[in-house]
C-alpha positions as CSV (number, residue, x, y, z in Angstrom):
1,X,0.0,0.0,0.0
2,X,1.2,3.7,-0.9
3,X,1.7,5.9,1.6
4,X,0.1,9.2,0.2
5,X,3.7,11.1,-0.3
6,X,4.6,8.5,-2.2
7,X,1.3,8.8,-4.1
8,X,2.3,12.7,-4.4
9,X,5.4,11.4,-5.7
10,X,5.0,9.1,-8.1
11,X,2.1,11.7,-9.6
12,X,5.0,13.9,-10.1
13,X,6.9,11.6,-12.2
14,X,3.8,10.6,-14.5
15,X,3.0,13.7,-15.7
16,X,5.6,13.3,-18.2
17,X,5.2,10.0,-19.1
18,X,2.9,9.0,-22.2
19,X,-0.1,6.7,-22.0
20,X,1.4,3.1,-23.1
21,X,-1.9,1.0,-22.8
22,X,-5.3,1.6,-23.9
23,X,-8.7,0.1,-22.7
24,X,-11.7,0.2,-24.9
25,X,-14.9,-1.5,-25.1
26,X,-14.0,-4.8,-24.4
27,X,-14.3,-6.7,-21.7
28,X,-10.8,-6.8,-19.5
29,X,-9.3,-9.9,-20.5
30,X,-6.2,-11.7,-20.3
31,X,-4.9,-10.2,-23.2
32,X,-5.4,-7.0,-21.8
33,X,-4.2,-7.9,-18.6
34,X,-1.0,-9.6,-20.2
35,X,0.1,-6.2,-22.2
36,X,-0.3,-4.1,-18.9
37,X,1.6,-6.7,-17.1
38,X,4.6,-6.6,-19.6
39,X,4.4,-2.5,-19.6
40,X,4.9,-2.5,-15.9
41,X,7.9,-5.2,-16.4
42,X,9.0,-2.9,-18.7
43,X,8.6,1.2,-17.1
44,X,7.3,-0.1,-13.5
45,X,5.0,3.3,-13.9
46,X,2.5,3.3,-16.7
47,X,-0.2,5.5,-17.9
48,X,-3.1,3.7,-19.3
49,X,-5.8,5.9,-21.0
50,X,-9.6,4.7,-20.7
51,X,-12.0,5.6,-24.0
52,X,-15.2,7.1,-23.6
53,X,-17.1,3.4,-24.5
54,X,-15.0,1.6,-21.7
55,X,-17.1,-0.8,-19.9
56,X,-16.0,0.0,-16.8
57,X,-16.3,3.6,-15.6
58,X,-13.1,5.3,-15.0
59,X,-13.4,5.5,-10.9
60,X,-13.6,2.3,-10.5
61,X,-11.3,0.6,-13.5
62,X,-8.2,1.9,-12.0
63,X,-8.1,-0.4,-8.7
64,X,-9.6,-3.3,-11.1
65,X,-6.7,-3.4,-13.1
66,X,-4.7,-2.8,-9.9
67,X,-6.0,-5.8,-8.5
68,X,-5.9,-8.1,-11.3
69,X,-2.1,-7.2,-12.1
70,X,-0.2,-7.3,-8.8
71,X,0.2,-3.5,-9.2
72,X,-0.4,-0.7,-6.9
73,X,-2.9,1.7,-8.1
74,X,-1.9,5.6,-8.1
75,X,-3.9,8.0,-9.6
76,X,-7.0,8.6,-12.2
77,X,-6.7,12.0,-13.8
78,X,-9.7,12.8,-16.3
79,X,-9.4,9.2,-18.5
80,X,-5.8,8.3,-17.7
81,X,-5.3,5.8,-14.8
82,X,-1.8,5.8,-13.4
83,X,-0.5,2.4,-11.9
84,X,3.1,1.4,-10.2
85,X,4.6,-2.1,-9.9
86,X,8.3,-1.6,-8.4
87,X,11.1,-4.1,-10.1
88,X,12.9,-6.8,-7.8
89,X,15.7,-4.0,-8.2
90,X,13.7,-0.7,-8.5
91,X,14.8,2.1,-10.6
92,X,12.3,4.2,-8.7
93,X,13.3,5.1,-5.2
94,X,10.2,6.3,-3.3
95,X,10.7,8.2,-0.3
96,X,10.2,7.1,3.0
């Protein structure tokens, strides 16, 4: 569980980043679940924007996808849900 300065912190450093996964309207599936799970291999912070015909609504995607991953959910900002999985050897340092 973040604490919420890490929260604050990890904000901070995605409002550069770009969204790398997209969720439509489908159903979230392995497939989806597989390509967010190799993006968070990959940047351990992701972006992942949510289209206007998402299933889901966009409050309560961002914990599903959280859940289902292993990952620690962040932030959602308008349609972009912000998730963090840390490495075995992080690149991101949170604070304490």
């Amino acid at each position: 569980m973040l604490k919420p300065k890490n929260i604050a912190y990890l904000q901070g450093l995605a409002n550069r980043l770009d969204p790398v996964v997209t969720v439509g309207k489908g159903e979230i599936d392995e497939k989806l679940i597989a390509s967010i799970e190799n993006a968070l291999r990959a940047h351990e912070l992701i972006k992942i924007r949510i289209l206007d015909n998402a299933t889901y609504s966009r409050k309560e995607i961002g914990p599903l996808l959280a859940e289902k991953t292993g990952s620690e959910f962040v932030s959602v900002l308008g349609r972009v849900v912000t998730l963090y999985k840390p490495k075995e050897k992080p690149v991101i340092v949170l604070p304490c």
